[in-house]
PATORTI-973694 format. One record per residue (C-alpha): residue number from 0; y, x, z. Coordinates in steps of 0.2 Angstrom, whole numbers. Layout:
N
<node><i>NUM</i><north>Y</north><east>X</east><up>Z</up></node>
...
END
This chain:
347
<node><i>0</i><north>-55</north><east>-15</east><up>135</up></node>
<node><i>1</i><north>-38</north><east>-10</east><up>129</up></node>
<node><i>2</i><north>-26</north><east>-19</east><up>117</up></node>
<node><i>3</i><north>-13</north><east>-6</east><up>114</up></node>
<node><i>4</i><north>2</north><east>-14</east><up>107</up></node>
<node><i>5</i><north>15</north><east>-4</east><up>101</up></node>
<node><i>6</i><north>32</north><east>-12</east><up>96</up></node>
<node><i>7</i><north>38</north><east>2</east><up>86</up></node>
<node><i>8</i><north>56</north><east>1</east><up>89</up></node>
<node><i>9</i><north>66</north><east>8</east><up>73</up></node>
<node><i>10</i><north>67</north><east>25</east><up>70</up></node>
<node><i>11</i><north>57</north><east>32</east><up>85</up></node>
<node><i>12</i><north>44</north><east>41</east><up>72</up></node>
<node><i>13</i><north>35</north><east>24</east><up>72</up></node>
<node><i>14</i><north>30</north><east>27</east><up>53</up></node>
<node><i>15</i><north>22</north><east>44</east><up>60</up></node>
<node><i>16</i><north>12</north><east>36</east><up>71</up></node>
<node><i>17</i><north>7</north><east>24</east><up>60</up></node>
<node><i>18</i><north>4</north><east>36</east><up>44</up></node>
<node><i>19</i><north>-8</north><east>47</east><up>59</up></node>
<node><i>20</i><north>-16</north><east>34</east><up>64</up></node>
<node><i>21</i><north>-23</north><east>28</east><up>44</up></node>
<node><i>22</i><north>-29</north><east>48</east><up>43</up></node>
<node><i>23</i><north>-37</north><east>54</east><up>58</up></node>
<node><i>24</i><north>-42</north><east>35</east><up>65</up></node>
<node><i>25</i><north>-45</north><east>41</east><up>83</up></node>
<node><i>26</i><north>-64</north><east>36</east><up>88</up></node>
<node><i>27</i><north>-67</north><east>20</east><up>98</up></node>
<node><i>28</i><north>-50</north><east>14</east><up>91</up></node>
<node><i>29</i><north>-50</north><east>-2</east><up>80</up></node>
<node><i>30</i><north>-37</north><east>4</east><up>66</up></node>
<node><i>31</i><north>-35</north><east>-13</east><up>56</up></node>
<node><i>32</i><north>-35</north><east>-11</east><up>37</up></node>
<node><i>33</i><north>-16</north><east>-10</east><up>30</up></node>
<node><i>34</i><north>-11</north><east>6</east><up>21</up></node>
<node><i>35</i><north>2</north><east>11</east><up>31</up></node>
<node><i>36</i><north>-3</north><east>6</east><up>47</up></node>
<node><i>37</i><north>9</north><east>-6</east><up>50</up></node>
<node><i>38</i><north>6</north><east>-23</east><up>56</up></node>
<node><i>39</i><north>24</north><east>-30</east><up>53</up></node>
<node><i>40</i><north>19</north><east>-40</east><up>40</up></node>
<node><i>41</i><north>3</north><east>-48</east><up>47</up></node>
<node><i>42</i><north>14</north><east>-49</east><up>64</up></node>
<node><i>43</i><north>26</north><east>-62</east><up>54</up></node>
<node><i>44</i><north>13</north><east>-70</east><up>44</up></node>
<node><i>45</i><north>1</north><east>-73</east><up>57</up></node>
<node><i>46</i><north>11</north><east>-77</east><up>72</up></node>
<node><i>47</i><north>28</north><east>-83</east><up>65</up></node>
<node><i>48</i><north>31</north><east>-104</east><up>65</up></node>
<node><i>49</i><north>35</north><east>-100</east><up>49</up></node>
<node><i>50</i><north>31</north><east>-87</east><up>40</up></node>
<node><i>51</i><north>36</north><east>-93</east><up>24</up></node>
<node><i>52</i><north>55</north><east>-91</east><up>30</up></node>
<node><i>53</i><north>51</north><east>-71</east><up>35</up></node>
<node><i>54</i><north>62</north><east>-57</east><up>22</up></node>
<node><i>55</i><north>46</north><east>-49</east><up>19</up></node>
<node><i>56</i><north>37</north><east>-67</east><up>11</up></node>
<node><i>57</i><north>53</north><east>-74</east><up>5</up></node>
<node><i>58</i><north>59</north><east>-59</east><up>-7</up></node>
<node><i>59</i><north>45</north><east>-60</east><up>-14</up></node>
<node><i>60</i><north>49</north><east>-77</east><up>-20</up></node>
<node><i>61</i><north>31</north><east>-86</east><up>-13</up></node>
<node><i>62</i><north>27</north><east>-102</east><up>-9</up></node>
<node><i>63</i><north>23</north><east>-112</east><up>8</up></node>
<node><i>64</i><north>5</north><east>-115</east><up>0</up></node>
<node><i>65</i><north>3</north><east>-96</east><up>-7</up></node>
<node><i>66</i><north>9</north><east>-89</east><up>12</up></node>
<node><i>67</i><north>-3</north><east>-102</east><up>20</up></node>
<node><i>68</i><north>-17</north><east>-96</east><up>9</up></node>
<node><i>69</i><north>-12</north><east>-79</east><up>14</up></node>
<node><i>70</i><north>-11</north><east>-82</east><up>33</up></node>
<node><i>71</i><north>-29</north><east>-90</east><up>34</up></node>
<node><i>72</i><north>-37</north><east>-77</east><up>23</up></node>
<node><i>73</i><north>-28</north><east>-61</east><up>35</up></node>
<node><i>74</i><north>-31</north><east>-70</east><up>51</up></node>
<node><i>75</i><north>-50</north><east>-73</east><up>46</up></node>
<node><i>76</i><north>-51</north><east>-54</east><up>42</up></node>
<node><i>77</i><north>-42</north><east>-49</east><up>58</up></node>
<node><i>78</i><north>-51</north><east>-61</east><up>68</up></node>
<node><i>79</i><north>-69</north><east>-53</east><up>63</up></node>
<node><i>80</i><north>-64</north><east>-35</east><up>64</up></node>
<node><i>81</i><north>-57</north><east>-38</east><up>80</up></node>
<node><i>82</i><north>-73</north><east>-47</east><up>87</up></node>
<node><i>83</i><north>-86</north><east>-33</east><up>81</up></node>
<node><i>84</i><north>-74</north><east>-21</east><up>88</up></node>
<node><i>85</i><north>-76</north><east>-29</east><up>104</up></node>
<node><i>86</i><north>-94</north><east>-32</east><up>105</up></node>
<node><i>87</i><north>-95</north><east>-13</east><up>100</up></node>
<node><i>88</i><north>-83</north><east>-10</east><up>115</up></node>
<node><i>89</i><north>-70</north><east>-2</east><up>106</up></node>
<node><i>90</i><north>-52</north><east>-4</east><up>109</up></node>
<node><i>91</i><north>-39</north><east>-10</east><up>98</up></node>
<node><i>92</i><north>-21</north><east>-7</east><up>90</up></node>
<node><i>93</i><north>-9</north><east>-19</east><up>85</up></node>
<node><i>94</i><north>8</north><east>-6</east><up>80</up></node>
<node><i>95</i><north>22</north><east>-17</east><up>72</up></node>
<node><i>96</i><north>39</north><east>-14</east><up>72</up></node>
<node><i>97</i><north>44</north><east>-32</east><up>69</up></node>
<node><i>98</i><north>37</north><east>-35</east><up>88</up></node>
<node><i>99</i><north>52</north><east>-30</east><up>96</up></node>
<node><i>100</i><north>65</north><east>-44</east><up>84</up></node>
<node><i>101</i><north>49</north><east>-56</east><up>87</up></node>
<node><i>102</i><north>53</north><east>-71</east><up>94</up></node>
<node><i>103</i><north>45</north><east>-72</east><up>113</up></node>
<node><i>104</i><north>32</north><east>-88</east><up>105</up></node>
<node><i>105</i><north>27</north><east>-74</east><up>93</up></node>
<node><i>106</i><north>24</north><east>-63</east><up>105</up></node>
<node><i>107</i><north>16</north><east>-72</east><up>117</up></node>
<node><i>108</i><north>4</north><east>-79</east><up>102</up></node>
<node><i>109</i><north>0</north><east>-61</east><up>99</up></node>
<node><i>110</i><north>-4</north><east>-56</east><up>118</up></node>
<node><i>111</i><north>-16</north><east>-72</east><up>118</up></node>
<node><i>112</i><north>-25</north><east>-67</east><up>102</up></node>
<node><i>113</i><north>-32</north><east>-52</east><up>110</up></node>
<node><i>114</i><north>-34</north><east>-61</east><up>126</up></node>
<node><i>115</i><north>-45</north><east>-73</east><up>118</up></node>
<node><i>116</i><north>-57</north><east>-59</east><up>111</up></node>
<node><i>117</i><north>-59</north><east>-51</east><up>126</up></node>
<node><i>118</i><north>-45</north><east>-39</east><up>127</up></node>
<node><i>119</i><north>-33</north><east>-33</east><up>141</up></node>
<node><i>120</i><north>-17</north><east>-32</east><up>130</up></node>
<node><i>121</i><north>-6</north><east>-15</east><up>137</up></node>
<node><i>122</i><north>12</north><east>-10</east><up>129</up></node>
<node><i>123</i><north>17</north><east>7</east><up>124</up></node>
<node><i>124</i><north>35</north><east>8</east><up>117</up></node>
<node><i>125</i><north>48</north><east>21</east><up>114</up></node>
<node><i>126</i><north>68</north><east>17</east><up>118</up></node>
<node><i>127</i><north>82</north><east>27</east><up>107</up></node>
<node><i>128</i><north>100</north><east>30</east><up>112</up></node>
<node><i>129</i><north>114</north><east>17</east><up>108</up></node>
<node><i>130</i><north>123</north><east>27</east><up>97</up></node>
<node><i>131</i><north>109</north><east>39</east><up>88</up></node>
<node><i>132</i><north>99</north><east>20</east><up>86</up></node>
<node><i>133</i><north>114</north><east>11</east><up>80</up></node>
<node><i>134</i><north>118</north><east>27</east><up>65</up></node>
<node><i>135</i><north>98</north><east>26</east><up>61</up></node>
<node><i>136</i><north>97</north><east>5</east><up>61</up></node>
<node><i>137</i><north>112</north><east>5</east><up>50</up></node>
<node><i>138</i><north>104</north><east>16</east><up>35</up></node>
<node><i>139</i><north>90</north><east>5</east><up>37</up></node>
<node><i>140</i><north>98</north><east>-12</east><up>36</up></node>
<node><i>141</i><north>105</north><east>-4</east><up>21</up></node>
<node><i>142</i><north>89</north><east>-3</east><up>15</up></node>
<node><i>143</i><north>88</north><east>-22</east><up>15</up></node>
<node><i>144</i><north>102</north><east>-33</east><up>15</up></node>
<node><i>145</i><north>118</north><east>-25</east><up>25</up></node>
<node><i>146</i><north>133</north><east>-26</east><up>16</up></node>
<node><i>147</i><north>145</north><east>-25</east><up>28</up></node>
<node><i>148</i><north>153</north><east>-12</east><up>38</up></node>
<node><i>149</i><north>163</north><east>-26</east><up>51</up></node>
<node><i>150</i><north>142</north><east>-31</east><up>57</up></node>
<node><i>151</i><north>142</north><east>-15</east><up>65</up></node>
<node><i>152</i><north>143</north><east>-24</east><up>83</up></node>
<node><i>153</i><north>125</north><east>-33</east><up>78</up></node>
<node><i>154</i><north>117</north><east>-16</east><up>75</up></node>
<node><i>155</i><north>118</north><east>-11</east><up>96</up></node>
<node><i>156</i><north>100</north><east>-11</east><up>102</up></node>
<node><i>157</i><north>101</north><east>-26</east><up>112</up></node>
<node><i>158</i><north>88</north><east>-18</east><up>127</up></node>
<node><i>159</i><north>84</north><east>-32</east><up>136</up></node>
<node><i>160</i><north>82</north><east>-46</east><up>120</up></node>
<node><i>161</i><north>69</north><east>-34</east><up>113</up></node>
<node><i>162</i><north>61</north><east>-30</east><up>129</up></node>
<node><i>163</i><north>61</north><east>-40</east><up>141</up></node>
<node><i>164</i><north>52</north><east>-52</east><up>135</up></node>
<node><i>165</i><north>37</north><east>-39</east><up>134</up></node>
<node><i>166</i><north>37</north><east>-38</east><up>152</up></node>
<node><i>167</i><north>38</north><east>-56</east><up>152</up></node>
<node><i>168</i><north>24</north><east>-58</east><up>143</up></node>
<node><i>169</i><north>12</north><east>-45</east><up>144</up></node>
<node><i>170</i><north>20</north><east>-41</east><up>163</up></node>
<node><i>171</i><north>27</north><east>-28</east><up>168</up></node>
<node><i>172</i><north>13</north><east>-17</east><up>175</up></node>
<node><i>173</i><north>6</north><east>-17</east><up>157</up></node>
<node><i>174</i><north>23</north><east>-12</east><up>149</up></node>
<node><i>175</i><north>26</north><east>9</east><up>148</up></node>
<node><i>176</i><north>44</north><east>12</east><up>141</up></node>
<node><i>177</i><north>44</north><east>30</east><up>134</up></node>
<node><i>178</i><north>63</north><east>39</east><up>131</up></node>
<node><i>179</i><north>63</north><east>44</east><up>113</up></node>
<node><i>180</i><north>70</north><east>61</east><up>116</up></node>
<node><i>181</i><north>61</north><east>79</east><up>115</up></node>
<node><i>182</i><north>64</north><east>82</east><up>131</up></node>
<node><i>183</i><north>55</north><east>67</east><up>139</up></node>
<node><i>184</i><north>41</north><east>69</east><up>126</up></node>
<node><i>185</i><north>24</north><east>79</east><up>127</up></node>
<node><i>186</i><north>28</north><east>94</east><up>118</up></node>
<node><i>187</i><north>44</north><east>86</east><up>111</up></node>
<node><i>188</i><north>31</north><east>76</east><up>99</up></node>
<node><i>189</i><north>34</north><east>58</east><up>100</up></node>
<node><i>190</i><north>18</north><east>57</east><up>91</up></node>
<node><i>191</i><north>7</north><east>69</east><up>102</up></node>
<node><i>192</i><north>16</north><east>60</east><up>117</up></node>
<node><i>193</i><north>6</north><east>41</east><up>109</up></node>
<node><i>194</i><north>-10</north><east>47</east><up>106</up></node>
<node><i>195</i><north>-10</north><east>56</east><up>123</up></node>
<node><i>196</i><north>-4</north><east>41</east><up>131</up></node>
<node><i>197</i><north>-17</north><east>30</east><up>124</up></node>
<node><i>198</i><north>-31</north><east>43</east><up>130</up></node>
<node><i>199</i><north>-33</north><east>46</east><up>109</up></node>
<node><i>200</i><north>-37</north><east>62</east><up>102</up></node>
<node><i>201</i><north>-25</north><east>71</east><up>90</up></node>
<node><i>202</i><north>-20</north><east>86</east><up>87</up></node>
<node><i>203</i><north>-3</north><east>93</east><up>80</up></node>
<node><i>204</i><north>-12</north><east>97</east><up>62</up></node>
<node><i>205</i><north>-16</north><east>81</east><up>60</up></node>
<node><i>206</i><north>3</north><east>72</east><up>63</up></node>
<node><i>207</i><north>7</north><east>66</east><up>46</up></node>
<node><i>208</i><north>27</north><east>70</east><up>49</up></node>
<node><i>209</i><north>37</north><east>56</east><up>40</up></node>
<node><i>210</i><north>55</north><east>52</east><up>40</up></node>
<node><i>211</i><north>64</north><east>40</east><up>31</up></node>
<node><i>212</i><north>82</north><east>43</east><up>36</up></node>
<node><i>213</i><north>94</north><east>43</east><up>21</up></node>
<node><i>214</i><north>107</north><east>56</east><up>21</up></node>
<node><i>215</i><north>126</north><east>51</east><up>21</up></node>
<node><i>216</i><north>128</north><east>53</east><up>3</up></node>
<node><i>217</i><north>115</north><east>42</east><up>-3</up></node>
<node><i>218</i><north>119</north><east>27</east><up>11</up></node>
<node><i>219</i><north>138</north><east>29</east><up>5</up></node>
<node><i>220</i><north>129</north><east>26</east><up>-13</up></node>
<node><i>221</i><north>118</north><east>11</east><up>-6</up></node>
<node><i>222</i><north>132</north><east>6</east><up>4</up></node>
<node><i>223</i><north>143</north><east>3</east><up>-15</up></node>
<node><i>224</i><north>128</north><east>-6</east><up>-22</up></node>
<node><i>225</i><north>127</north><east>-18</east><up>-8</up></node>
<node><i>226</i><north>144</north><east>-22</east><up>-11</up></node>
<node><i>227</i><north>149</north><east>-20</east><up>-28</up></node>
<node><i>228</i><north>133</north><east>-21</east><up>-36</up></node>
<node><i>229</i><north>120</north><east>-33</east><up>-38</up></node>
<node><i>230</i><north>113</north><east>-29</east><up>-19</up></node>
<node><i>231</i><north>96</north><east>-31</east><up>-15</up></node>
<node><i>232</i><north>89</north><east>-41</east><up>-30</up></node>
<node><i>233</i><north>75</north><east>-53</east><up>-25</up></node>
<node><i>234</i><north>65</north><east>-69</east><up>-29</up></node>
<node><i>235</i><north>48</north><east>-62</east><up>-39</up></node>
<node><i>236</i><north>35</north><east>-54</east><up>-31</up></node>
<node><i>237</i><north>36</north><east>-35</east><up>-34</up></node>
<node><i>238</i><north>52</north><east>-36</east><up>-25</up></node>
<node><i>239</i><north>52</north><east>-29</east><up>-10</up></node>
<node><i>240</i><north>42</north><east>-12</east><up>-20</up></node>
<node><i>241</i><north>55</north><east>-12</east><up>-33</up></node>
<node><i>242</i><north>68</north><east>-10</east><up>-20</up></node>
<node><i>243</i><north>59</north><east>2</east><up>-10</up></node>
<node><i>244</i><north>57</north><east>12</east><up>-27</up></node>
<node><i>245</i><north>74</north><east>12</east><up>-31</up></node>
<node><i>246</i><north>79</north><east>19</east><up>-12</up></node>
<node><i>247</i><north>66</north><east>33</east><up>-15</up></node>
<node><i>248</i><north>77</north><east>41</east><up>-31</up></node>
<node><i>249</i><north>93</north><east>37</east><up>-23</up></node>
<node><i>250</i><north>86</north><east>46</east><up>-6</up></node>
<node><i>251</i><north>86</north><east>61</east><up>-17</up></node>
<node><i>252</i><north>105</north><east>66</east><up>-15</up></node>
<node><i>253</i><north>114</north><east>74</east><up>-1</up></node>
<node><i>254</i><north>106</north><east>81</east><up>14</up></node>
<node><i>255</i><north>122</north><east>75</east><up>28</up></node>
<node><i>256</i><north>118</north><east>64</east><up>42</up></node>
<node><i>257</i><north>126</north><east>46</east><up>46</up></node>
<node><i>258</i><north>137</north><east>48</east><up>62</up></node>
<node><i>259</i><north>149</north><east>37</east><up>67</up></node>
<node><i>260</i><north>168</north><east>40</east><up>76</up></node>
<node><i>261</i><north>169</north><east>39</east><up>93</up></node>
<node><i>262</i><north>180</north><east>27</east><up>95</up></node>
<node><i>263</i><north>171</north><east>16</east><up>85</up></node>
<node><i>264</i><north>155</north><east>15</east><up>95</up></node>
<node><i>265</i><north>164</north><east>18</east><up>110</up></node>
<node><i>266</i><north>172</north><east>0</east><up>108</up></node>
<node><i>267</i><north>152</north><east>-8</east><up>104</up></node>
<node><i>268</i><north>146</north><east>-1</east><up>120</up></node>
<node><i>269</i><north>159</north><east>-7</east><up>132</up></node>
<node><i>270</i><north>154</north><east>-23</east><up>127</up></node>
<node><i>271</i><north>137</north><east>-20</east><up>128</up></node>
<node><i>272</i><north>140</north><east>-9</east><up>145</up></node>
<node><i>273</i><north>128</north><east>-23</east><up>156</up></node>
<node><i>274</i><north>115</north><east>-22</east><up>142</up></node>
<node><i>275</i><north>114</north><east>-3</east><up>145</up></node>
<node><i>276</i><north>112</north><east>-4</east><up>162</up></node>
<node><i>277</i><north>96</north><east>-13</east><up>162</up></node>
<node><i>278</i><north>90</north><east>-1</east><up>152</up></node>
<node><i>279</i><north>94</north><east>13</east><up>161</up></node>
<node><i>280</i><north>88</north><east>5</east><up>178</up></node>
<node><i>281</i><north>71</north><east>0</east><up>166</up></node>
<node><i>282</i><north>68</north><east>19</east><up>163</up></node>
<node><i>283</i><north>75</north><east>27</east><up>178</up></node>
<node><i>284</i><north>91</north><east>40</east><up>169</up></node>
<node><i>285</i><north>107</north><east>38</east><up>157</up></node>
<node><i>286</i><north>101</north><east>37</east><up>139</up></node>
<node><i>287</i><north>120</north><east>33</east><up>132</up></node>
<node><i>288</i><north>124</north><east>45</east><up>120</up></node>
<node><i>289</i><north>142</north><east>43</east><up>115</up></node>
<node><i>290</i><north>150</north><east>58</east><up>102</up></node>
<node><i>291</i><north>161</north><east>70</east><up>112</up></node>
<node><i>292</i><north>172</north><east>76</east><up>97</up></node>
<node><i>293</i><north>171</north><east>69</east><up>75</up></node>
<node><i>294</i><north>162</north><east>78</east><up>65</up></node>
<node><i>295</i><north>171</north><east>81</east><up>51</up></node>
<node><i>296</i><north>163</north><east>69</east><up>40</up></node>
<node><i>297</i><north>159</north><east>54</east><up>55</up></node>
<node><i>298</i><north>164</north><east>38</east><up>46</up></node>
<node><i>299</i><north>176</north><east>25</east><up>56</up></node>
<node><i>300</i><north>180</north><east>14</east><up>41</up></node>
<node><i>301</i><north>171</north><east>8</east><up>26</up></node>
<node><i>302</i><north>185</north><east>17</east><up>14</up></node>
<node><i>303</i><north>178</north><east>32</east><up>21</up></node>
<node><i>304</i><north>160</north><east>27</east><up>14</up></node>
<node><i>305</i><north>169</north><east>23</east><up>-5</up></node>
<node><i>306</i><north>177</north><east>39</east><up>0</up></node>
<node><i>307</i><north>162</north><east>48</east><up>2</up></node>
<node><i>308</i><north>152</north><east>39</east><up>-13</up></node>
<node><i>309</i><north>166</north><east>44</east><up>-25</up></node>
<node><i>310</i><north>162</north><east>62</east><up>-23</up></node>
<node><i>311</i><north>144</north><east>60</east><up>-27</up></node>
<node><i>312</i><north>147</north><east>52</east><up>-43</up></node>
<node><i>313</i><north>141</north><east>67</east><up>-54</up></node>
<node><i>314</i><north>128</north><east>67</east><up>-43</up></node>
<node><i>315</i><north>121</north><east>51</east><up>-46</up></node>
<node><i>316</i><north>125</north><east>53</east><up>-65</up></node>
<node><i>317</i><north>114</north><east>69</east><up>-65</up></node>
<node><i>318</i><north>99</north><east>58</east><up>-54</up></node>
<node><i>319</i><north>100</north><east>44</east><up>-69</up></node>
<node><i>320</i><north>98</north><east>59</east><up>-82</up></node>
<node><i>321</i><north>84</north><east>64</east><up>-75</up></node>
<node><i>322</i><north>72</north><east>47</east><up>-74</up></node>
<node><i>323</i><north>79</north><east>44</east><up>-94</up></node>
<node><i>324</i><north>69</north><east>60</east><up>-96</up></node>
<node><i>325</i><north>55</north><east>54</east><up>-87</up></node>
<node><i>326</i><north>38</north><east>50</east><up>-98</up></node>
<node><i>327</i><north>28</north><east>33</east><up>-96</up></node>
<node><i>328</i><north>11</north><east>29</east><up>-93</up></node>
<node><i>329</i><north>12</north><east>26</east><up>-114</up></node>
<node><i>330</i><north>17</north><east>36</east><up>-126</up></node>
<node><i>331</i><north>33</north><east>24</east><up>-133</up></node>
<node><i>332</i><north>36</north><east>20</east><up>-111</up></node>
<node><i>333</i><north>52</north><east>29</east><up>-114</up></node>
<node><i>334</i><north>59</north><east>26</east><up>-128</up></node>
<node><i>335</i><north>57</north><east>6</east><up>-125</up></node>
<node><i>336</i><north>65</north><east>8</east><up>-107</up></node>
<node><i>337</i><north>79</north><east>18</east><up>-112</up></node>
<node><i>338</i><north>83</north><east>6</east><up>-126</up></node>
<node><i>339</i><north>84</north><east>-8</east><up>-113</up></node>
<node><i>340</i><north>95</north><east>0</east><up>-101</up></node>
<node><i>341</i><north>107</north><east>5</east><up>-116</up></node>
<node><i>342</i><north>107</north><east>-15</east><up>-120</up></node>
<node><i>343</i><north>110</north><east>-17</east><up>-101</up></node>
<node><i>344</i><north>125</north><east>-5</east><up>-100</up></node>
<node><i>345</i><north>129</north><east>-18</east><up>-117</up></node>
<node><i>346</i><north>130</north><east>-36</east><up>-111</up></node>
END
């Protein structure tokens, strides 16, 4: 039987597959039981040296006990639903994103779980294009931590660290690299083009479509709190949500894309030219993807982000207008709120 293990890397409709995969639950497939389907989180806290030390445990402010309490309690679940799946002869998924950053122990302790129970552990992946990957993974660092625009170097793919070591692993026989681009994908769905590949059947009506791309205007927005505000505020345990929460209004204004100057990237990718080559020899054609001309509004600078954010301030004012007006739960939910953020605007 199959382990299918999908190292979902950024922004290559991994969230879509995942979201499909909770709905429709494609018969003889073990779909474990997390709401979104993804398995970052029990990747880190079951397989991690120390899981405790992972952004998803640690912003949550919890404890070495709590995450050890934790990790026994998921891996007991995981354990037994993966067992009855196998005695059942059904074949499992394991979709994380946080396999590909994994470090290769990780990895490896993941590959031997399902080996233990019986499994023949297979790898289905999607590769994106340096420059397209590097716009996307900077909007989404920016949903975390990222507060500065000189990192940009650390946000090239880095092939061969995050795959390589799946054909290490897993070997390369059991390792299918897909290029995330229409063209290379069953009826240009990168979702249709999973389940197919896994011999699961879904249809196009039931692809729950997700996407979780900021627009310009709102990371320019981000990018100022990062900086000039607070940032990403952590240490309780509702953290991480709150966080999210506050990215799901802000998403709410513009509608332009993130696309960087040529010559910025172009710089990142000459000294990154060997690490492209592998990949391109791994999947068998070019993938670089480097800007022709500027769009009009590509960003090469950070001043061009301030630039940017400074334009949206009515914006953002009209955005904070509208959750004042919004109702609570409770009748004086309002009224309390809004007298705490006018003491907050205060001291």
């Amino acid at each position: 039987m199959d382990a299918i293990i999908h190292p979902g890397m950024n922004k290559t409709g991994t969230s879509s597959i995942q979201a499909t995969l909770v709905k429709v639950r494609p018969e003889g497939l073990i779909v474990t039981d997390v709401a979104s389907g993804n398995m970052s989180g029990v990747m880190a806290l079951l397989f991690l040296d120390q899981p405790h030390e992972h952004h998803s445990l640690k912003s949550r402010g919890l404890s070495i006990e709590k995450v050890q309490d934790m990790r026994a309690a998921r891996f007991e679940r995981l354990d037994l639903q993966t067992r009855q799946g196998a005695e059942k002869g059904e074949r499992a998924i394991f979709t994380a994103e946080f396999i590909c950053n994994a470090p290769r122990n990780a990895v490896e302790r993941l590959a031997q779980f399902y080996r233990e129970r019986g499994y023949h552990p297979r790898v289905v992946a999607y590769v994106r294009a340096p420059v397209s990957y590097m716009q996307s993974a900077f909007q989404q660092r920016l949903k975390g931590e990222l507060n500065s625009f000189s990192q940009l170097h650390a946000l090239w793919p880095n092939y061969m660290h995050r795959f390589q070591k799946l054909d290490d692993v897993f070997g390369r026989e059991n390792v299918t690299l897909r290029f995330f681009h229409p063209a290379h994908l069953k009826d240009g769905d990168v979702c249709l083009d999973f389940f197919s590949e896994i011999g699961a059947s879904v249809t196009s009506e039931e692809v729950v479509r997700k996407n979780e791309s900021l627009s310009l205007e709102a990371s320019a927005l981000l990018f100022v709190q990062r900086n000039l505000g607070e940032g990403f505020v952590r240490g309780f345990d509702e953290a991480p949500a709150k966080n999210q929460a506050f990215i799901k209004a802000l998403s709410r204004i513009g509608h332009g894309k993130i696309r960087f100057q040529r010559s910025l990237v172009e710089k990142i990718y000459e000294q990154n030219r060997q690490d492209l080559d592998w990949m391109e020899d791994r999947l068998g054609h070019a993938i670089l993807d480097l800007p022709v001309d500027d769009a009009p509004d590509a960003i090469g600078c950070v001043e061009d982000l301030f630039r940017i954010a400074d334009q949206h301030r009515d914006a953002l004012e009209d955005l904070l207008m509208a959750e004042i007006r919004k109702d609570g739960p409770l009748e004086r939910d309002r009224l309390i709120r809004n007298l705490e953020l006018l003491r907050k605007l205060h001291y």
